[in-house]
C-alpha positions as CSV (number, residue, x, y, z in Angstrom):
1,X,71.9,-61.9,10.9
2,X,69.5,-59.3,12.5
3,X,66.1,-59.6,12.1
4,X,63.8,-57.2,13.6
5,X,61.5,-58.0,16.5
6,X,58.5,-56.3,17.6
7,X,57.6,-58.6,20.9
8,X,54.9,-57.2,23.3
9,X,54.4,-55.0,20.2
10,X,54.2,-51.0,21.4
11,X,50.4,-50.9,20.6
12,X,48.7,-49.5,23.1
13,X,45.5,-51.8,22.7
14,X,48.6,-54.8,23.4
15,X,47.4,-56.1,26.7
16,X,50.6,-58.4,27.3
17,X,51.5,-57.7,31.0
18,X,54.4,-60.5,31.6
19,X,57.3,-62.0,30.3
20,X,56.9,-64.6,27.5
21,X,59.1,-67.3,26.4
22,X,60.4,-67.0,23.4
23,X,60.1,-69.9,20.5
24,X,62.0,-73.4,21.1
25,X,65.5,-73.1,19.9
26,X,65.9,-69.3,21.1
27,X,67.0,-67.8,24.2
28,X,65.9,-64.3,25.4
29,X,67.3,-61.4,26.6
30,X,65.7,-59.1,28.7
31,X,67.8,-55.9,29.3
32,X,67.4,-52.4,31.2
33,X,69.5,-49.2,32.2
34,X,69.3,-47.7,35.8
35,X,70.1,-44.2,36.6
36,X,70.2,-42.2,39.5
37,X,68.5,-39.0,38.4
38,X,70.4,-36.9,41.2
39,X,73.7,-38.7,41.0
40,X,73.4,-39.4,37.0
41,X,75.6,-42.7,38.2
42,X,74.2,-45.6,35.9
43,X,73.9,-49.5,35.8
44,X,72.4,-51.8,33.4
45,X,71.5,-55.6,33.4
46,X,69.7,-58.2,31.8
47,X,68.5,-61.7,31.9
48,X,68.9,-64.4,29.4
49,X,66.3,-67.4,29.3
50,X,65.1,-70.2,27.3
51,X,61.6,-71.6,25.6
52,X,61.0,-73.1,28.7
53,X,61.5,-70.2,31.3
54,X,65.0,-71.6,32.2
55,X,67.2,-69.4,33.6
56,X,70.4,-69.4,31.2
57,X,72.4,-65.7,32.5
58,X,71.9,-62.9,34.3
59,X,74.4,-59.8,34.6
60,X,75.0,-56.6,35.3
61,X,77.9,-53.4,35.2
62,X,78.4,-50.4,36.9
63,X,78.4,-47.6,33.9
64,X,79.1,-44.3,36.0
65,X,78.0,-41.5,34.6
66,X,75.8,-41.4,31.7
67,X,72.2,-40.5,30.6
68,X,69.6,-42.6,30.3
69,X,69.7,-44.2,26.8
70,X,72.8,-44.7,26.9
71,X,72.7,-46.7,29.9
72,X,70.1,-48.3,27.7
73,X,72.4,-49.0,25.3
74,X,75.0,-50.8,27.4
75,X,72.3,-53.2,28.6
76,X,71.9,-54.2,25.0
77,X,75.5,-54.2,24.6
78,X,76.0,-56.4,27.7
79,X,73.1,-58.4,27.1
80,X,74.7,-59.5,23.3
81,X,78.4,-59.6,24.6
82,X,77.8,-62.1,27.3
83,X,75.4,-64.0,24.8
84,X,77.8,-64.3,22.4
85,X,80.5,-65.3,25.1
86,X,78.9,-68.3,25.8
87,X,77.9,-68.9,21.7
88,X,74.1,-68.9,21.9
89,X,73.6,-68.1,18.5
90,X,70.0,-67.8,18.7
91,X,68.6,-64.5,20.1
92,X,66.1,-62.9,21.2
93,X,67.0,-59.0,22.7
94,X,64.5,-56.8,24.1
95,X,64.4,-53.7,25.7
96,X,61.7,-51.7,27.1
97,X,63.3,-48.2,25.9
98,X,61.5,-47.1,22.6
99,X,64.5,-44.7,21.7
100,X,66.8,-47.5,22.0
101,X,64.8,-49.7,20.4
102,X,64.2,-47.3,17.5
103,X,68.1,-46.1,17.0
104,X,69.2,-50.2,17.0
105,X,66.3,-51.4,14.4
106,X,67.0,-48.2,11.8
107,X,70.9,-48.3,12.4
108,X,70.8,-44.5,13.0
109,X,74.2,-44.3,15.5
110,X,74.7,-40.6,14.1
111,X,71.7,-39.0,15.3
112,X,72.1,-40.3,19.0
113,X,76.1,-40.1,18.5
114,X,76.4,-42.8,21.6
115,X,79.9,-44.0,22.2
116,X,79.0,-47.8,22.7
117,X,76.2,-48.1,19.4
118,X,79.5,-49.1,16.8
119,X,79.8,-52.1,19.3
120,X,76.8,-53.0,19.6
121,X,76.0,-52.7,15.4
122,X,79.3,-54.6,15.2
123,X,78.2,-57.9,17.5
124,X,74.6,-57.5,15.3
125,X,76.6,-58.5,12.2
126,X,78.5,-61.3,13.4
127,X,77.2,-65.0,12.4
128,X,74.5,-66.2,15.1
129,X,71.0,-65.2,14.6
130,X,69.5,-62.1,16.7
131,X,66.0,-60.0,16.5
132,X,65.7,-57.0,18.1
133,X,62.4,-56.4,20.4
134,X,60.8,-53.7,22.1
135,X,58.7,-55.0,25.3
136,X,56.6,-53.2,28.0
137,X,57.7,-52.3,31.1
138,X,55.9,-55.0,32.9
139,X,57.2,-58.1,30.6
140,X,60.9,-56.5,31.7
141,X,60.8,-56.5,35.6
142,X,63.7,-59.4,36.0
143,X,65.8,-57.0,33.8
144,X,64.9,-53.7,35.9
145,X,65.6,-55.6,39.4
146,X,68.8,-57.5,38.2
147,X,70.2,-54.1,36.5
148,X,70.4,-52.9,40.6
149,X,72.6,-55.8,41.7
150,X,75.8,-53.4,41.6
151,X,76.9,-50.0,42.6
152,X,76.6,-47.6,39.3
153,X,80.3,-45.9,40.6
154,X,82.0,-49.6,40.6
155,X,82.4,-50.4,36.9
156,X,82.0,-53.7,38.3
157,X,80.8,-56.5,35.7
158,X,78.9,-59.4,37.3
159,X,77.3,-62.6,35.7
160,X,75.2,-65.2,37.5
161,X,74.6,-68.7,35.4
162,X,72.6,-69.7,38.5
163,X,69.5,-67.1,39.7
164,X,70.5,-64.9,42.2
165,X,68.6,-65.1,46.0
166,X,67.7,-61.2,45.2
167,X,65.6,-61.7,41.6
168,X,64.0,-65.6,42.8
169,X,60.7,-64.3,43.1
170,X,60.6,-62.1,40.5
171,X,61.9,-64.9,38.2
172,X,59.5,-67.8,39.3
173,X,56.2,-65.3,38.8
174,X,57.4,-65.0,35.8
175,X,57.8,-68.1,34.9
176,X,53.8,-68.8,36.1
177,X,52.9,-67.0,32.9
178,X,55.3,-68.6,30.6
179,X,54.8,-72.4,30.5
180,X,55.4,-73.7,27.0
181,X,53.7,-76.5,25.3
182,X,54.1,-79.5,23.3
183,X,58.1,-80.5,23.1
184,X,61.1,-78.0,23.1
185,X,64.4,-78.2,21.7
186,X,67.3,-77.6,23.1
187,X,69.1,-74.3,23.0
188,X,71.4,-74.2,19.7
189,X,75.7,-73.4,21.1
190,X,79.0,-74.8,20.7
191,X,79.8,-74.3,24.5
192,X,79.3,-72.8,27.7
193,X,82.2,-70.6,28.5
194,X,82.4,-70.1,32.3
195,X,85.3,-67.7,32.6
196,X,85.4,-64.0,31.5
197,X,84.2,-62.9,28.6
C-alpha cells in the first residue's frame, strides 16, 4: 500500500538539517543518483535504517549513461528492490530530487517516459507498506556518499548489511541527531535474505 510522505517537508521556512529516524516499526530509505556531468556515466545508492539509527543496508549500482532523474529513479528502484529482498515490509523511501519525488507520488510515468518508473510503480503495489518522502539535501548525505562507492561504467550492484569503513562518519553524526525515545519495536520481516536479490 503506498501512502504518500512528505518528511523534511519542501517548505522553505522547514529548518530540518539532518537525518531523522523514522517511527518504531519502520525502516528508512535514504536514496540518491550520481552523475558525472562531463561523462554523463551515473550511479545511485541508498541507505536503509531503523527507529533507532541502526544500520539495516546500504547499496549501490553502476547505471552508465543516463540523466540525472533517471539515475534518481534507479536509487528509488534499488532502494525498494533490495528492501523488499530482505521482506521489510514497512517503509519509509525518500529522496532529495523534487522531480522524482513529484512523478512517483502523482503516478505520472508518461510525462517523464523513464524506462525503470513501470518497475518501480510495480514493487509500490505489492503487499508491504511503503510512503514516499521528499527530504533536503542535508538529511540525505549517507545516501549522496554511499551512491559513490562504485564506478558509474561497472553496472556493478553492491550491498553492505554491515556499514562500510568509507560512510562511518557520515553515519554515526547522523545518528547524534537521531536518538529515539521511550521503547522501540522491532522491525516487522519474515527473513533476512543474505544472498542475491
Amino acid at each position: 500500500m503506498l501512502r504518500l510522505h512528505q518528511h523534511s517537508a519542501p517548505a522553505l521556512s522547514d529548518n530540518v538539517m539532518h537525518w531523522e529516524a523514522p517511527a518504531a516499526g519502520w525502516i528508512k530509505i535514504n536514496t540518491d543518483g550520481s552523475r558525472n556531468t562531463s561523462t554523463s556515466l551515473a550511479s545511485c545508492g541508498g541507505v536503509g535504517r531503523d527507529s533507532e539509527s541502526r544500520w539495516c543496508f546500504g547499496f549501490a549500482k553502476g547505471i552508465g549513461s543516463c540523466s540525472c532523474l533517471e539515475a534518481e529513479f534507479w536509487g528509488i528502484y534499488e532502494g525498494l528492490a533490495t528492501a523488499w529482498s530482505l521482506r521489510y515490509l514497512r517503509v519509509i523511501i525518500e529522496t532529495d530530487n523534487r522531480e522524482a519525488y513529484e512523478t512517483i507520488v502523482s503516478s505520472n510515468s508518461r510525462k517523464v517516459g523513464s524506462s525503470i518508473l513501470p518497475s518501480i510503480f510495480e514493487l509500490l503495489s505489492r503487499s508491504w507498506e511503503v510512503q514516499v518522502g521528499f527530504v533536503r539535501r542535508e538529511g540525505n548525505v549517507v545516501a549522496d556518499a554511499i551512491s559513490r562507492l562504485v564506478l558509474p561504467n561497472s553496472l556493478e550492484y553492491r550491498r553492505w548489511l554491515e556499514i562500510p569503513l568509507a560512510v562511518r562518519d557520515l553515519v554515526m553524526a547522523d545518528g547524534i541527531h537521531a536518538a529515539p525515545s521511550g521503547t522501540q519495536l522491532p522491525i516487522q520481516r519474515a527473513y533476512d535474505d543474505l544472498g542475491v536479490r
